[in-house]
C-alpha positions in Angstrom: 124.1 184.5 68.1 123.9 181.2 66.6 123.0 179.5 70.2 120.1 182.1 71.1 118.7 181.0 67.9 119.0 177.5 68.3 117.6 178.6 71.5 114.5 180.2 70.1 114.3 177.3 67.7 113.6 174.9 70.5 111.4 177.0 72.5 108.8 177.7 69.6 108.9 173.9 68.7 108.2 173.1 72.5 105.6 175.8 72.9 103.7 174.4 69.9 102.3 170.9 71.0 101.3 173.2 74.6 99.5 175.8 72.2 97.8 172.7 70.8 97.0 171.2 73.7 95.6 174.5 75.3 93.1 174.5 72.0 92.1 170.9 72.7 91.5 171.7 76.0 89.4 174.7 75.5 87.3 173.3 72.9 86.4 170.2 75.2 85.2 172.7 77.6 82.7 174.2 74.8 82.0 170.9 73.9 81.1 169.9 77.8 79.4 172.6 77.7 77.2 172.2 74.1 76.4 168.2 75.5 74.9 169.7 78.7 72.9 171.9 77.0 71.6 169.3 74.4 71.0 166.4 77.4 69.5 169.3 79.6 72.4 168.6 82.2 72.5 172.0 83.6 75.1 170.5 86.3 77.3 170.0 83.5 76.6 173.2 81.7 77.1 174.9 84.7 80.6 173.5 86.0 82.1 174.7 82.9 81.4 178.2 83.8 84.0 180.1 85.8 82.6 182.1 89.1 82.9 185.6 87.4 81.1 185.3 84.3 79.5 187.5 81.7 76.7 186.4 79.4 75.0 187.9 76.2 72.0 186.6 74.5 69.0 186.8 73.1 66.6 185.8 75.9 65.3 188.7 78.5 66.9 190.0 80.1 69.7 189.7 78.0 72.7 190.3 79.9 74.0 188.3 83.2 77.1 188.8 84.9 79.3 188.2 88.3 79.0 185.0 90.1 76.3 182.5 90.0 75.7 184.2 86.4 75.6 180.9 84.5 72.7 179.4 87.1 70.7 182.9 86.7 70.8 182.1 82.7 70.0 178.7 82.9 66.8 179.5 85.1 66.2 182.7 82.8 66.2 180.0 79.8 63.8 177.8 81.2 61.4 180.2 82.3 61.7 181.7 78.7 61.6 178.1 77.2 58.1 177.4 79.4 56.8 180.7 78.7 57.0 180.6 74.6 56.4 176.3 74.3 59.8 175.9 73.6 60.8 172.3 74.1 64.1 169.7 72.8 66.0 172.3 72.4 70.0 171.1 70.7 72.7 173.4 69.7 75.3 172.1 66.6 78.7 173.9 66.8 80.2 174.4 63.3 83.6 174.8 62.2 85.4 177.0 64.3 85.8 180.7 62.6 88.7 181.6 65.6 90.2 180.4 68.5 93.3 182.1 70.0 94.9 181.4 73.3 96.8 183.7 75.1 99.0 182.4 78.2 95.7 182.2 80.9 93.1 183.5 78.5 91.1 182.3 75.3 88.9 183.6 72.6 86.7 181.2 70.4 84.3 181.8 67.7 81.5 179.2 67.0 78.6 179.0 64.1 75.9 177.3 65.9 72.6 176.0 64.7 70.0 176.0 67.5 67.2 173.2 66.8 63.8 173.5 68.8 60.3 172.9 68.7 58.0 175.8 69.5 54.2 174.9 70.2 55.3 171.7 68.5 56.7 172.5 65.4 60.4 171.9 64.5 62.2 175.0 63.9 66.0 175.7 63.3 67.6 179.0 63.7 71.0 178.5 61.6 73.8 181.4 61.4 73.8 182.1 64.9 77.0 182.8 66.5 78.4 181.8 70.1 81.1 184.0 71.4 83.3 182.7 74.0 86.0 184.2 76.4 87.6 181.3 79.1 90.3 181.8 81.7 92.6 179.4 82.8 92.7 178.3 87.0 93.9 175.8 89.2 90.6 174.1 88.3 91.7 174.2 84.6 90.0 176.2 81.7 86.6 177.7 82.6 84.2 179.9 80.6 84.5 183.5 82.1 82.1 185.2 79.2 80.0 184.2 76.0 77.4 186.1 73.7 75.1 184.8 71.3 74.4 186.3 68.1 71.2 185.1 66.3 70.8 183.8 63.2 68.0 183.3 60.5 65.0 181.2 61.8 62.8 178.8 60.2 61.0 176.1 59.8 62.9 173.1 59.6 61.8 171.2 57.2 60.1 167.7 58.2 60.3 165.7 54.2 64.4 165.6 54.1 64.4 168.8 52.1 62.9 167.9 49.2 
């Protein structure tokens, strides 16, 4: 009994830095993915999708899924940006509320502020949430599904705050 335990002891201390290095990896996808977004690199935003995906959000028509799905809400954004005057666009991730990784599979919940100007005027939407499923491949971690969850909009405000 004493050597399975000893066994079991060495297996959770070497599973640990993996576990750790699965969250790194993860979250650098999320964050590859946030930086395209912000620098309008829809090449980058787009190579951290997987081929299957499924998307949620707030822009019509609201749901995208299967292959190509990250491409069809990228162009689906843009229009929608064009249509309403909505221009330098930047999300800001907060501190993450959850992140679990499973084997092949992840889960990671993300505050997110999403700064904009619409017509012109700066506008911040904070409380929003970003939702975020990834599978693991032979290309590495990938984002197989997200939702975002609005928050509160307003006008940010352009004198500091005060």
């Amino acid at each position: 009994m004493y050597k399975v335990a000893i066994v079991f002891c060495i297996a959770a201390v070497a599973a640990g830095p993996v576990a750790a290095s699965d969250k790194s990896d993860v979250m650098a996808v999320i964050h590859q993915w946030v930086d395209g977004f912000n620098k309008a690199d829809t090449k980058a935003m787009i190579a951290t999708c997987a081929d299957q995906v499924a998307i949620i959000d707030d822009i019509p028509p609201n749901e995208w899924h299967g292959a190509g799905a990250c491409s069809t809400w990228v162009s689906a954004f843009e229009d929608w940006s064009a249509k309403n005057a909505i221009t330098e666009g930047n999300v800001a991730p907060g501190k993450t509320r959850h992140i679990s990784v499973e084997g092949k599979h992840a889960y990671v919940v993300i505050p997110m502020t999403f700064s904009y100007k619409d017509h012109g005027k700066a506008m911040k939407e904070t409380g929003a949430v970003a939702t975020m499923s990834l599978a693991k491949g032979d290309s590495g971690w990938r984002i197989s599904g997200w939702s975002w969850s609005s928050g509160m909009t307003a006008a940010a405000s352009t004198d500091g705050g005060h």
